[in-house]
N, C-alpha and C positions, 0 to 999 in steps of 0.2 A: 500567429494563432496560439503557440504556446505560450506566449509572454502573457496573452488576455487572458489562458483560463490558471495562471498563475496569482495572477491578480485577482482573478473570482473567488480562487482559493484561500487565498490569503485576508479577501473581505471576509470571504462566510468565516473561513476560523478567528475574525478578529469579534466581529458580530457574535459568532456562540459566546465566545468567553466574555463580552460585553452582557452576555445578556444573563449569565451567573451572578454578577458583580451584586446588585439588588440582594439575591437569595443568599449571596456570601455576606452581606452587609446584616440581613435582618438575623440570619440564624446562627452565625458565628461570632463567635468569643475573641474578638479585637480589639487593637489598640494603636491608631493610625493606618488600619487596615493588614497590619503585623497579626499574624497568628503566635500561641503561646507563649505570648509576652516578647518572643524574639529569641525561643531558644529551638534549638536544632529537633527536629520531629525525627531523624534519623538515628541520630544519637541515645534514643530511648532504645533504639534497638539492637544498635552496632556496640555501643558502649557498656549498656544499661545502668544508663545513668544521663541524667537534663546535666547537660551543653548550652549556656547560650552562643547563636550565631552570631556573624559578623554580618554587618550591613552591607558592605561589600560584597559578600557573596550570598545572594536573596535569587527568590525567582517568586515570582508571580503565577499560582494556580489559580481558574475561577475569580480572578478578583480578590484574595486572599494572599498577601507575601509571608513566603516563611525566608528566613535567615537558616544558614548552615556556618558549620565550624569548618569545613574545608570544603573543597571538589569533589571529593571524591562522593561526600553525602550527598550536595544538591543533585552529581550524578543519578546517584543508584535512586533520589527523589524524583528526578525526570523520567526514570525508567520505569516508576510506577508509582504517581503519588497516593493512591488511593490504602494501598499498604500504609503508609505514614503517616496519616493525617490524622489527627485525633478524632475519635469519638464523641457523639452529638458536639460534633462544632467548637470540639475545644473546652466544653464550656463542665463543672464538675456532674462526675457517672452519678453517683451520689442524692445529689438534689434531684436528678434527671428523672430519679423515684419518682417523684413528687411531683414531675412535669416543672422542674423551673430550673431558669439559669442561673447558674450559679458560679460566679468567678473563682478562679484553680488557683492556686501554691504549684507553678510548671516543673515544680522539683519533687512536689508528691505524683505520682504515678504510679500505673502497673500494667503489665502486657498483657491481655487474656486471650489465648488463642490468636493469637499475632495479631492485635489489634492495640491501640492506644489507649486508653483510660486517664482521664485526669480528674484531681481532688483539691477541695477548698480546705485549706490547713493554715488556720492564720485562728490567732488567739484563742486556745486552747481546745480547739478543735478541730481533728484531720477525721476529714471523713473518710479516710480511706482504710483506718482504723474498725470506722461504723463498718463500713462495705466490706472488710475481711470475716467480721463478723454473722454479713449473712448474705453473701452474693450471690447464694445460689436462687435467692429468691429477689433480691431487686435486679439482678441484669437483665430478666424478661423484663419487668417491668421499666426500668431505662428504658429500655429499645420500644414496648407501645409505646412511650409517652412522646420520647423526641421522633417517631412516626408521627402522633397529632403534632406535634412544633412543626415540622416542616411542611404536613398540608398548607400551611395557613400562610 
């Protein structure tokens, strides 16, 4: 009897996470199903500073793999990924203004209120520059916007 609702347990939790994979697909910021290019989501906060991870040490949330630079980060990542995971999906705060996605520089960053934030910084413009400039008024506006992206 306990072996069967072992097994129940282990379909339903394979099924939930099966059935993120879609929402991770359409709303996140990937690449082979890799989150932030493949650099360490922990590391933004342990180090502060972007880490790429190692292949070798990945874990799979939602249908979404992140890479870590050691154990100790995928650890304290399993202990709670929701701390770590980037904001709207990875994809740049910035554009998020604006309701669009927009691909990150995972080396430009910033933490706000212990949260993630990442920025598109590629030929001569880091938006993260723009957003220091006036974040008190695009972070609400982020967060409506990537609330309508994820209705949809």
């Amino acid at each position: 009897m306990k072996h069967a609702a072992l097994v129940i347990l282990l379909f339903s939790f394979a099924q939930a996470q099966s059935q993120n994979l879609p929402y991770a697909k359409k709303h996140y910021n990937l690449e082979n199903n890799v989150a932030i290019q493949g650099y360490d989501p922990v590391s933004y906060f342990t180090a502060n500073k972007a880490e790429e991870g190692k292949k070798f040490i990945s874990y799979s949330h939602g249908g979404v793999v992140y890479y870590f630079v050691n154990e100790t980060n995928k650890k304290a990542f399993l202990e709670n990924p929701e701390k770590y995971e980037p904001q709207y999906g990875g994809y740049c705060a910035y554009a998020m203004a604006d309701g669009e996605k927009v691909r990150i520089d995972p080396e430009t960053f910033k933490i706000i209120d212990n949260k993630l934030y990442l920025f598109y910084n590629f030929r001569f413009t880091n938006t993260l520059k723009l957003w220091n400039k006036n974040e008190n008024e695009l972070l609400p506006k982020s967060e409506v916007e990537w609330a309508k992206i994820i209705k949809n």
